[in-house]
mmCIF file as gemmi writes it, N, C-alpha and C atoms, coordinates in Angstrom:
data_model
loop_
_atom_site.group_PDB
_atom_site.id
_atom_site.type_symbol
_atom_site.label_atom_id
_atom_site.label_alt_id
_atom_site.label_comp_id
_atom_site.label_asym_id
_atom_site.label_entity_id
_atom_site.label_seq_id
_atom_site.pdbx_PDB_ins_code
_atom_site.Cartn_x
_atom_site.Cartn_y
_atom_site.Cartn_z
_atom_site.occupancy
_atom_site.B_iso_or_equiv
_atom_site.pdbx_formal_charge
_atom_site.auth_seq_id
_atom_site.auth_asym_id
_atom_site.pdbx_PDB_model_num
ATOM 1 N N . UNK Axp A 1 ? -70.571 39.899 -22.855 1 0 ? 1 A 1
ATOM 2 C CA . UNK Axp A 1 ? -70.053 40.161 -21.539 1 0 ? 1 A 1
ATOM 3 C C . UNK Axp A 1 ? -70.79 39.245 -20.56 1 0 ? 1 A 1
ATOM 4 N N . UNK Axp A 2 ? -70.004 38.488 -19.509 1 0 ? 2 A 1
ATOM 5 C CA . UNK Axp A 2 ? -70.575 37.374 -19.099 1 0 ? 2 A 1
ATOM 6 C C . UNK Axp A 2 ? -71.511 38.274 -17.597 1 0 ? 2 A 1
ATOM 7 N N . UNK Axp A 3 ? -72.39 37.666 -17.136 1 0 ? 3 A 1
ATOM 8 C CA . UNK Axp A 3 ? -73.159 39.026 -16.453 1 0 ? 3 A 1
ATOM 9 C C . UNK Axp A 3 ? -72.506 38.712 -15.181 1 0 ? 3 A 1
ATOM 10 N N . UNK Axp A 4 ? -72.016 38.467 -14.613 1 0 ? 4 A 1
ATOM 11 C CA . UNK Axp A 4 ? -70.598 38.816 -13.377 1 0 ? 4 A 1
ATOM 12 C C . UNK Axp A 4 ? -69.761 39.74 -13.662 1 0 ? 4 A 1
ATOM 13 N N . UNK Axp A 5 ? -69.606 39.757 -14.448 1 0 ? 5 A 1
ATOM 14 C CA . UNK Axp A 5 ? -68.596 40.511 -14.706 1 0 ? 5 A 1
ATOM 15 C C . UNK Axp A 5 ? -69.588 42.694 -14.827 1 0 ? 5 A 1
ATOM 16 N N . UNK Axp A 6 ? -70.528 42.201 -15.441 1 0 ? 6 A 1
ATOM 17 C CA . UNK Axp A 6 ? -71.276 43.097 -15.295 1 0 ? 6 A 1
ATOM 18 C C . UNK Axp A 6 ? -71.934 43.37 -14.434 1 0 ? 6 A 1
ATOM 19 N N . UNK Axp A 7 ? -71.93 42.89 -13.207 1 0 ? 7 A 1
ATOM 20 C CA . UNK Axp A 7 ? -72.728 43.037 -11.913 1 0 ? 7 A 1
ATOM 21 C C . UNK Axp A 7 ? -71.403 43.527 -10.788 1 0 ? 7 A 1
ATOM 22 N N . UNK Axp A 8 ? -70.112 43.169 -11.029 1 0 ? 8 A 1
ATOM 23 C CA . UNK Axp A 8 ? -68.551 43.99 -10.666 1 0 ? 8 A 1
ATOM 24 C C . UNK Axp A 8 ? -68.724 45.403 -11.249 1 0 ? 8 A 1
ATOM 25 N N . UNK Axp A 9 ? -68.974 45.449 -12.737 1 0 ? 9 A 1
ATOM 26 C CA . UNK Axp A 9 ? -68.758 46.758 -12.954 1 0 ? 9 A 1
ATOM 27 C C . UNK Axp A 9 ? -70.683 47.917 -11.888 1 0 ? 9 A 1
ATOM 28 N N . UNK Axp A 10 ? -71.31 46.944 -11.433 1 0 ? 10 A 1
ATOM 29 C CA . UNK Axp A 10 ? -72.071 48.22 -11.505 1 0 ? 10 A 1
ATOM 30 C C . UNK Axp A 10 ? -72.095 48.612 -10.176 1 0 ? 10 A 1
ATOM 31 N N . UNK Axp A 11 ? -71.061 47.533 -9.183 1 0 ? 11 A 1
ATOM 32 C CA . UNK Axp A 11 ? -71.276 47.003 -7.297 1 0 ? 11 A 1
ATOM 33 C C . UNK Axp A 11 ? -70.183 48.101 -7.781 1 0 ? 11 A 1
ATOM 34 N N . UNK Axp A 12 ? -68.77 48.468 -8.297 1 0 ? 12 A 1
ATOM 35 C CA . UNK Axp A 12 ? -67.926 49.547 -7.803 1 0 ? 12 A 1
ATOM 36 C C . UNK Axp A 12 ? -68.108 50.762 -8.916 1 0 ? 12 A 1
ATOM 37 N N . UNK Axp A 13 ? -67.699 51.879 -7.906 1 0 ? 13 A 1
ATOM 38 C CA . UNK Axp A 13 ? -67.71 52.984 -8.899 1 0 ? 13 A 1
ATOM 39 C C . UNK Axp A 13 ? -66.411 53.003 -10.21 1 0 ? 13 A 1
ATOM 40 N N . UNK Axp A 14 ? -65.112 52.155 -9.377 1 0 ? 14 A 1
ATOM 41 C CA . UNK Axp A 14 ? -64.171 52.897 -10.337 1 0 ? 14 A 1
ATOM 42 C C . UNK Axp A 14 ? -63.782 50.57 -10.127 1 0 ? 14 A 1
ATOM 43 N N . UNK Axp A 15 ? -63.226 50.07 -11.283 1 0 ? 15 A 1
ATOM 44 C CA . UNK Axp A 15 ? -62.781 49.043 -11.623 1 0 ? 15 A 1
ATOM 45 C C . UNK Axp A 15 ? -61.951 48.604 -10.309 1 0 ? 15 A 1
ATOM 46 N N . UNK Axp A 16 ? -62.105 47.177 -9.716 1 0 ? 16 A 1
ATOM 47 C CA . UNK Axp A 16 ? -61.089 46.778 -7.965 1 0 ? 16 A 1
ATOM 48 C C . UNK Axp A 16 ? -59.873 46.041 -8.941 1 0 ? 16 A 1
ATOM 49 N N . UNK Axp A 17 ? -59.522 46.48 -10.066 1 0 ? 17 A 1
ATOM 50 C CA . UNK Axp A 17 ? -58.255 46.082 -10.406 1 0 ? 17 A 1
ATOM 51 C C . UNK Axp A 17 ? -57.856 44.459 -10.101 1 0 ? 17 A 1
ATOM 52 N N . UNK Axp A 18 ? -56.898 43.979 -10.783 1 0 ? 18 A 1
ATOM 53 C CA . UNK Axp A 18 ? -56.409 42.769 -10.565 1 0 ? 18 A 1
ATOM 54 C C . UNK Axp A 18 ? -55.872 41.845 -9.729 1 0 ? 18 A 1
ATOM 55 N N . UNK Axp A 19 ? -56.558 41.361 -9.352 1 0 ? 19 A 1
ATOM 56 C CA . UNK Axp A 19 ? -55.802 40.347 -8.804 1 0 ? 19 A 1
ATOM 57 C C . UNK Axp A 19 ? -55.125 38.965 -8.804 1 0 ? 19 A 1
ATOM 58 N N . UNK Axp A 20 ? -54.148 38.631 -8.23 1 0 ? 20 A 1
ATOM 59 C CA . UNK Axp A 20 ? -53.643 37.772 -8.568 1 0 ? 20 A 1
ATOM 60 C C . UNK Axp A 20 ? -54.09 36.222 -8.041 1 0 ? 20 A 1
ATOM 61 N N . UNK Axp A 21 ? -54.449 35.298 -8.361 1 0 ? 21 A 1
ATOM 62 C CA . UNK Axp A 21 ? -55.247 33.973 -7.616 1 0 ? 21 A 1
ATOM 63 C C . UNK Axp A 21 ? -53.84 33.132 -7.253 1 0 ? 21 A 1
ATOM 64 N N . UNK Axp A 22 ? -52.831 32.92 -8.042 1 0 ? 22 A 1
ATOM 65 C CA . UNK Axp A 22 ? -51.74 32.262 -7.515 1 0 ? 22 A 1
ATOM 66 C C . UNK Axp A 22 ? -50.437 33.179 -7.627 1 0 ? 22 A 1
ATOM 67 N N . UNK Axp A 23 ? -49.353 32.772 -6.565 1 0 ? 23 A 1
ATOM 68 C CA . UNK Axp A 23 ? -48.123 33.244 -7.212 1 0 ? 23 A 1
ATOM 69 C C . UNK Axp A 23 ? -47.245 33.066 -8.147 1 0 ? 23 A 1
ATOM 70 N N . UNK Axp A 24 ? -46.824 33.744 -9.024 1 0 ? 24 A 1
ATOM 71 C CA . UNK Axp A 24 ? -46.258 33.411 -10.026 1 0 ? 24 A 1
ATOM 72 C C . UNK Axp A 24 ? -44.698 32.503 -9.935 1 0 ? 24 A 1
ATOM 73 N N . UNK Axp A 25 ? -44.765 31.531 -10.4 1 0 ? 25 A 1
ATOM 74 C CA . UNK Axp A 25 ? -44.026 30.608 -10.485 1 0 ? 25 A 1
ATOM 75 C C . UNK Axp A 25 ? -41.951 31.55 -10.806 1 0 ? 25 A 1
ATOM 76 N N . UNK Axp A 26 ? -41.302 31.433 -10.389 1 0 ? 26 A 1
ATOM 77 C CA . UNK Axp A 26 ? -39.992 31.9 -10.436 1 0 ? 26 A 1
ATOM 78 C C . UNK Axp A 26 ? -39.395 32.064 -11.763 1 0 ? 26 A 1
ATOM 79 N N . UNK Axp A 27 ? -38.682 33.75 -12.395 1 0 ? 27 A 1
ATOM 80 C CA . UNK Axp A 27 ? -38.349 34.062 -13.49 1 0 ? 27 A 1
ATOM 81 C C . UNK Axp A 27 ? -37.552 33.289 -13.739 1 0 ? 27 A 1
ATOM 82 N N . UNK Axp A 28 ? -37.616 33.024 -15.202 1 0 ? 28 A 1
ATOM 83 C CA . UNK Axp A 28 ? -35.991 31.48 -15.819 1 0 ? 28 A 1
ATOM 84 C C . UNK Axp A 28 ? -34.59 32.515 -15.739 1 0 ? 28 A 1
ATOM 85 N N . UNK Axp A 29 ? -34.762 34.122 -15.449 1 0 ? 29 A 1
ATOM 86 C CA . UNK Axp A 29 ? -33.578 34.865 -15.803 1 0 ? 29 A 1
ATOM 87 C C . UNK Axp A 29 ? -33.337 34.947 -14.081 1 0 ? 29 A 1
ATOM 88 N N . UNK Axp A 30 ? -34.423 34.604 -13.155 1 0 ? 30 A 1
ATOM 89 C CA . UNK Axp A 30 ? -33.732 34.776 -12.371 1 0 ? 30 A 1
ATOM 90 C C . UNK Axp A 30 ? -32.632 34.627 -11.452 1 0 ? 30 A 1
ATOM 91 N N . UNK Axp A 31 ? -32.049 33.436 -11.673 1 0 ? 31 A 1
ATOM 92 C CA . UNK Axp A 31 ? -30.635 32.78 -11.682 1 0 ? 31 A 1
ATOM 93 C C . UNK Axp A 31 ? -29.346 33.829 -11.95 1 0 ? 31 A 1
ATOM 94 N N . UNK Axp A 32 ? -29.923 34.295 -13.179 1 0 ? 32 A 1
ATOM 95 C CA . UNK Axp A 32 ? -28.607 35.063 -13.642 1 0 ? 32 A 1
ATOM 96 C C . UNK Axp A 32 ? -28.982 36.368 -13.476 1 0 ? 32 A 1
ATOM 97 N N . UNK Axp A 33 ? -29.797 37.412 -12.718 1 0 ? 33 A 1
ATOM 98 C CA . UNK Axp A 33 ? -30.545 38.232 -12.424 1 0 ? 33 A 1
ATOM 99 C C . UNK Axp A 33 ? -28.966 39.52 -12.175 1 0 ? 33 A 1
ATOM 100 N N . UNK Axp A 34 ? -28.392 38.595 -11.225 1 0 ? 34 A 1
ATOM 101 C CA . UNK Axp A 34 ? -27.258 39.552 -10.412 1 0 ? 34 A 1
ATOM 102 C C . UNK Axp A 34 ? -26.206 40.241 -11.648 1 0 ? 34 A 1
ATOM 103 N N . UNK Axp A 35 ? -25.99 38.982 -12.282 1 0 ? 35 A 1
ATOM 104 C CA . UNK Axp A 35 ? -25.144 39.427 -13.133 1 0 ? 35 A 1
ATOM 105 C C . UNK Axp A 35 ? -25.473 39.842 -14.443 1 0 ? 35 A 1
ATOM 106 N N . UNK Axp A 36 ? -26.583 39.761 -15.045 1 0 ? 36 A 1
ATOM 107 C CA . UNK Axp A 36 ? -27.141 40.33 -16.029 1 0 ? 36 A 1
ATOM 108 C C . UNK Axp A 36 ? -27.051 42.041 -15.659 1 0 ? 36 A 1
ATOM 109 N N . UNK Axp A 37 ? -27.235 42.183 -14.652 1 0 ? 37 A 1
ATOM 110 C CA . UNK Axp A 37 ? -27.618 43.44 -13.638 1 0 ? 37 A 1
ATOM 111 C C . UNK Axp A 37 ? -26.25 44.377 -13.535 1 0 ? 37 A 1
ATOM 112 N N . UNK Axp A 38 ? -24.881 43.11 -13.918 1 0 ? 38 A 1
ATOM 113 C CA . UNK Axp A 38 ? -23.083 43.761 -13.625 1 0 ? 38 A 1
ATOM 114 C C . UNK Axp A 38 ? -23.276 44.26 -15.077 1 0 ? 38 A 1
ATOM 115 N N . UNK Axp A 39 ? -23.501 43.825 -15.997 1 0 ? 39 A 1
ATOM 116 C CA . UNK Axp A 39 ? -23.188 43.694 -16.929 1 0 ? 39 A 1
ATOM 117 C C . UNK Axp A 39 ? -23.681 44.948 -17.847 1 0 ? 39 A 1
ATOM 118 N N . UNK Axp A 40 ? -24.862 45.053 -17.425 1 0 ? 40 A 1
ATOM 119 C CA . UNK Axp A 40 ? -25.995 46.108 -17.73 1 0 ? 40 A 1
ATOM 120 C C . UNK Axp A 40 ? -25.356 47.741 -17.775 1 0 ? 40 A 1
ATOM 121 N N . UNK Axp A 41 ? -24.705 47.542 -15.948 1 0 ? 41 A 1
ATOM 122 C CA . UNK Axp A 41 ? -24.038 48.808 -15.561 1 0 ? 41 A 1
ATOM 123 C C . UNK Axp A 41 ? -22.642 49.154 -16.19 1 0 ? 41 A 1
């Protein structure tokens, strides 16, 4: 365990969860999102 990571766990009581450093780049389904979505229903 790299000791940062162990000096996070002992600074909070309960884990500060994830975060994200960049935004995630756009789903390849999302194009067809709408109609995957007709199709579904």
């Amino acid at each position: 365990m790299h000791w940062k990571t162990l000096q996070k766990m002992l600074m909070h009581p309960e884990p500060p969860g994830y975060r994200q450093r960049k935004l995630r780049p756009q789903q390849k389904l999302a194009l067809y999102q709408e109609r995957l979505e007709q199709i579904m229903k």
